[in-house]
C-alpha positions in Angstrom: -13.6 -2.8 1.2 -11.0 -5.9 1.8 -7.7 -4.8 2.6 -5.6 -3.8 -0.3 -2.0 -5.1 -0.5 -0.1 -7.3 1.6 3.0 -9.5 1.7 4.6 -12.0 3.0 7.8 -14.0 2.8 7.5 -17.8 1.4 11.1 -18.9 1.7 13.3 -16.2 -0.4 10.0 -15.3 -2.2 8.2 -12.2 -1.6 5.0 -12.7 -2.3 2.4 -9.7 -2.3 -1.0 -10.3 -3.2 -3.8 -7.0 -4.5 -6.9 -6.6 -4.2 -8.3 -4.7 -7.0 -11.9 -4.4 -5.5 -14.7 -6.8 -4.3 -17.8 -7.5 -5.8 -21.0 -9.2 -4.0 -23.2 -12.4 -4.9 -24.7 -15.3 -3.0 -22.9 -18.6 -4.0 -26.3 -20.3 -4.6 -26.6 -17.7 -7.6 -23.3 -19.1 -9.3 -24.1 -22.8 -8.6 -26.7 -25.7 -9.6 -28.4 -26.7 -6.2 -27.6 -30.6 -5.7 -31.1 -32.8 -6.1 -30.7 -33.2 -2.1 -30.5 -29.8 -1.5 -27.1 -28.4 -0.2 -25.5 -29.8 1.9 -27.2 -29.3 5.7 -23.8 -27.5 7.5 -23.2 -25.3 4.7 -26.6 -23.7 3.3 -26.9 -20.7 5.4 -23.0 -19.6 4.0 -24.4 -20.7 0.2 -27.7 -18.9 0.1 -26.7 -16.0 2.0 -24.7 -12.5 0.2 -21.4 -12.3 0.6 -18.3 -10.1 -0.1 -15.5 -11.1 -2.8 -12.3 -9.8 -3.5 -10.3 -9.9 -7.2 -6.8 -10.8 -5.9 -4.0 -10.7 -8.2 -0.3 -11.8 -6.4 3.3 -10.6 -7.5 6.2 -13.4 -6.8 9.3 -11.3 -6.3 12.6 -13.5 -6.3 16.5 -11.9 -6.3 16.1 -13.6 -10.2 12.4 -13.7 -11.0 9.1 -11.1 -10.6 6.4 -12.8 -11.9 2.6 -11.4 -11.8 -0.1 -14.3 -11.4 -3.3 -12.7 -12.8 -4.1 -8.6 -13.9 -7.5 -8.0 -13.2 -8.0 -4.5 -13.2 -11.7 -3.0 -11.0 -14.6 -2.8 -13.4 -17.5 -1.2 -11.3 -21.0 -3.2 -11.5 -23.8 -1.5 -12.7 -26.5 -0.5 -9.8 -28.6 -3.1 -11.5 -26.0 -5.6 -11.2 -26.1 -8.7 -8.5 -22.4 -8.0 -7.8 -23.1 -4.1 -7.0 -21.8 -3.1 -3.5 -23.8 0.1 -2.5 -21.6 2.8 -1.2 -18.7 1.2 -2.2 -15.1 2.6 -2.3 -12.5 0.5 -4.3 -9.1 0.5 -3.6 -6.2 2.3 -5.8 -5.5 0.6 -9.0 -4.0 -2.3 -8.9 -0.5 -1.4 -10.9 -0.5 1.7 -8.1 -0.9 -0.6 -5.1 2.2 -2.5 -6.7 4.4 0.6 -6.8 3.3 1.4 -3.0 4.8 -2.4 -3.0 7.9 -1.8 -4.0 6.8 -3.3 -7.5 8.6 -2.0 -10.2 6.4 -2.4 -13.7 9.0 -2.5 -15.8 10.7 -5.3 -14.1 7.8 -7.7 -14.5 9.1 -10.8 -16.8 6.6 -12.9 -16.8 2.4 -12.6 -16.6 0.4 -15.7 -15.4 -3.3 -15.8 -16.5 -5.0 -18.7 -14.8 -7.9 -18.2 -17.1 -9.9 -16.5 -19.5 -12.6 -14.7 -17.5 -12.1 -11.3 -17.9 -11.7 -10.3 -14.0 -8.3 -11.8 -14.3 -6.6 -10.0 -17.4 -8.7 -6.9 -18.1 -6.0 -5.0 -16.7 -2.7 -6.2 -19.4 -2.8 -3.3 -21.1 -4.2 0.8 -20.8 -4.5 3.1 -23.1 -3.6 0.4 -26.3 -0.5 -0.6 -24.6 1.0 -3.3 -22.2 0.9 -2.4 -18.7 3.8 -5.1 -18.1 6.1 -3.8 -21.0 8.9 -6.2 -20.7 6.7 -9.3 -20.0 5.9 -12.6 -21.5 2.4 -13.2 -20.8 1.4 -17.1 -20.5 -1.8 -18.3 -20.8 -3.7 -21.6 -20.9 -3.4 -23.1 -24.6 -6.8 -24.2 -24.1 -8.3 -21.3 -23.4 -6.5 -19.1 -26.1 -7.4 -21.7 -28.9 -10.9 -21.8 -27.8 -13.8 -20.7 -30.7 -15.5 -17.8 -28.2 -11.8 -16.3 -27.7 -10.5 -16.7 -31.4 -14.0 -14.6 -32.5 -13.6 -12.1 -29.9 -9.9 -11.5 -30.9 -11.3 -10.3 -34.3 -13.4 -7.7 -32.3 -11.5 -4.8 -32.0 -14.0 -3.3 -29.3 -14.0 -6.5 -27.1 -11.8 -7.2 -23.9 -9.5 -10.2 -25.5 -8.8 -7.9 -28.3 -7.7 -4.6 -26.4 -5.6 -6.9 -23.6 -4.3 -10.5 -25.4 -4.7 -9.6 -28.9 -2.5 -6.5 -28.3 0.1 -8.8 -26.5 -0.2 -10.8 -29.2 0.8 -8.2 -31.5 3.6 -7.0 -29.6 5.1 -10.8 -29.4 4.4 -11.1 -25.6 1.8 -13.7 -25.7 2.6 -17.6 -25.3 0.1 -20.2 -24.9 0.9 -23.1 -22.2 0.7 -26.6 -23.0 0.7 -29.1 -20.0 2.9 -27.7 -17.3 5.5 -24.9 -17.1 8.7 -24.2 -15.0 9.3 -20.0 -15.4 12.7 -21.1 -13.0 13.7 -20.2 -9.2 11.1 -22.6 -7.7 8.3 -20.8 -10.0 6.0 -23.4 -11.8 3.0 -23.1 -13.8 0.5 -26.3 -13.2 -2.3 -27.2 -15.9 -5.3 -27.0 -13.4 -8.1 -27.5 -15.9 -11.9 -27.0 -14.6 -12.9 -23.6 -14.5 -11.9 -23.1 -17.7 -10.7 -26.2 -20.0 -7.5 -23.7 -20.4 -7.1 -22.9 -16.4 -3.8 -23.0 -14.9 -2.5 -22.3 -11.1 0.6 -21.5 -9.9 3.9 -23.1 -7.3 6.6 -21.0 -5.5 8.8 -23.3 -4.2 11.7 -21.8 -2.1 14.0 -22.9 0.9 11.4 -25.8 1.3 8.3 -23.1 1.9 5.5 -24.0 -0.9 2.7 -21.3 -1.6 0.5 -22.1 -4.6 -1.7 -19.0 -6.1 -4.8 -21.1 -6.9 -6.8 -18.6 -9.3 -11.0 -19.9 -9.4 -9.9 -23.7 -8.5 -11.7 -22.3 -5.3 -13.7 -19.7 -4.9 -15.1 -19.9 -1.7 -13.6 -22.0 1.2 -16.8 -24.1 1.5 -15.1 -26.2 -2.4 -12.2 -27.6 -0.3 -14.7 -28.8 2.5 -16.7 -30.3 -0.8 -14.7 -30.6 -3.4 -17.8 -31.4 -5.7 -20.0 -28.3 -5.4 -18.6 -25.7 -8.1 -20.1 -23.4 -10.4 -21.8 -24.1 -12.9 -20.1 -23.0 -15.7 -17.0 -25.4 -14.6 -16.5 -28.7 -16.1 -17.4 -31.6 -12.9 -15.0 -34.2 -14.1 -12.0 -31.6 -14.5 -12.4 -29.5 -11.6 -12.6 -32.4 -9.1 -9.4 -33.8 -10.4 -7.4 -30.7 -10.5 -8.6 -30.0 -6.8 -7.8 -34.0 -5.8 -4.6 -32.9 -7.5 -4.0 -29.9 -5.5 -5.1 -31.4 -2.3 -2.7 -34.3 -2.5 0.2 -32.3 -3.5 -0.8 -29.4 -0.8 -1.7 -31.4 2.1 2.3 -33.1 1.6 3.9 -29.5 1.4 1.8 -28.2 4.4 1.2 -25.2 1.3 -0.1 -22.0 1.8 -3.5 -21.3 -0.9 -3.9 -18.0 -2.2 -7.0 -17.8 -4.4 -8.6 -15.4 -6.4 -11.9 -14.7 -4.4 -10.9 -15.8 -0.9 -10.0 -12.9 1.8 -7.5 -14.9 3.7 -4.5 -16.8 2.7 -5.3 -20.7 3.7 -4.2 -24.4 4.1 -5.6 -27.4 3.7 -5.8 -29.7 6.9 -6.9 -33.5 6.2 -10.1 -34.5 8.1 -9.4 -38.2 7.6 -12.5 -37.8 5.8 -11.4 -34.7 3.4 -10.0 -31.6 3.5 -10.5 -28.5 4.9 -9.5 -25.0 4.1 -8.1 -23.7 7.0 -7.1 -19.7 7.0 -3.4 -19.6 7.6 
């Protein structure tokens, strides 16, 4: 198991990121090979199994707690390619924030970088919101697309029992573009993974951290930028992360991102980037 929760200070922000669990999978198995093969440095870490943790990060500020993602631990099956054998998750994630200092209630605002359920199985429990006092915000894109409008009208399917009961309880808020939620807190269109996928700036006393969601998933994207999943749209992902790079690489920003253990940077090669574990 990944460590659980951690923080760390980012100007006046305290920012603690969860680990709800890890699942397993070789990249190879989530992306198309390239018609040269991949690329000669990185195949071994491609093809081989590795370990990855379901991070979801809480942005406290004296005027602001925002929660960027709420993916709650939902055990693979034996039979499943993601099943870790003997494997022990950690505490829920909504208990991990209370050992935090995280206060539920308090939460104002809930940042979904995308539709994949990993990232917002856990809004509500039980037929209610986890986050009572919350706006959540996600991607217009995503919310107005036809898979999530028919799955709303399941009452048995993930979007129904998390956003559609938002929804219903006026919490939702579909994102358009870009975002301030104020006190150096920005939500950025980052379109790729998901046509409706968004990331996420803290910005305070000239620190810069920026909670990255799937724009990454391994460290091996930043080093090239134009291997991704397949599922991802080419064009879209390899602007946002051009976008992200550039705007990273000037703040000397710390990267926090869904699937990645360690907290990173992005150092310029002169011929690209790198992520670098900060």
């Amino acid at each position: 198991m990944s460590e659980p929760w951690r923080t760390r200070r980012v100007g006046a922000a305290s920012v603690t990121i969860v680990n709800v669990g890890d699942i397993q999978g070789a990249l190879s198995g989530w992306m198309d090979e390239p018609p040269d093969g991949w690329p000669a440095p990185y195949a071994a870490r491609l093809t081989q199994v590795q370990q990855f943790p379901i991070h979801c990060v809480h942005i406290g500020l004296p005027g602001l707690s925002v929660l960027v993602d709420a993916g709650m631990f939902d055990a693979p099956s034996p039979d499943s390619p993601y099943f870790i054998p003997a494997y022990q998750p950690p505490p829920p994630f909504q208990k991990q924030l209370a050992q935090a200092g995280v206060r539920l209630e308090n939460i104002s605002h809930v940042v979904i970088t995308h539709a994949h359920g990993d990232h917002f199985n856990g809004l509500t429990m039980d037929g209610r919101p986890v986050f009572p006092n919350a706006r959540c915000y996600l991607g217009r894109a995503d919310w107005e697309r036809a898979e999530m409008q028919k799955a709303l009208q399941s009452p048995q399917s993930t979007e129904s029992r998390t956003f559609g009961v938002l929804a219903h309880a006026g919490l939702m808020e579909a994102v358009e573009g870009d975002r301030a939620l104020g006190d150096g807190v920005q939500i950025i269109a980052a379109p790729g993974e998901t046509p409706g996928h968004q990331i996420v700036r803290v910005h305070s006393e000239g620190q810069t951290l920026y909670c990255v969601g799937d724009l990454y998933h391994d460290p091996v994207e930043a080093d090239q930028p134009t291997l991704m999943v397949r599922w991802a749209d080419p064009k879209a992902t390899l602007a946002s992360r051009r976008a992200l790079a550039e705007a990273a690489l000037a703040e000397n920003a710390l990267l926090v991102a869904t699937h990645i253990p360690a907290v990173g940077r992005l150092r310029d090669t002169g011929a690209g980037v790198v992520w670098a574990a900060a």
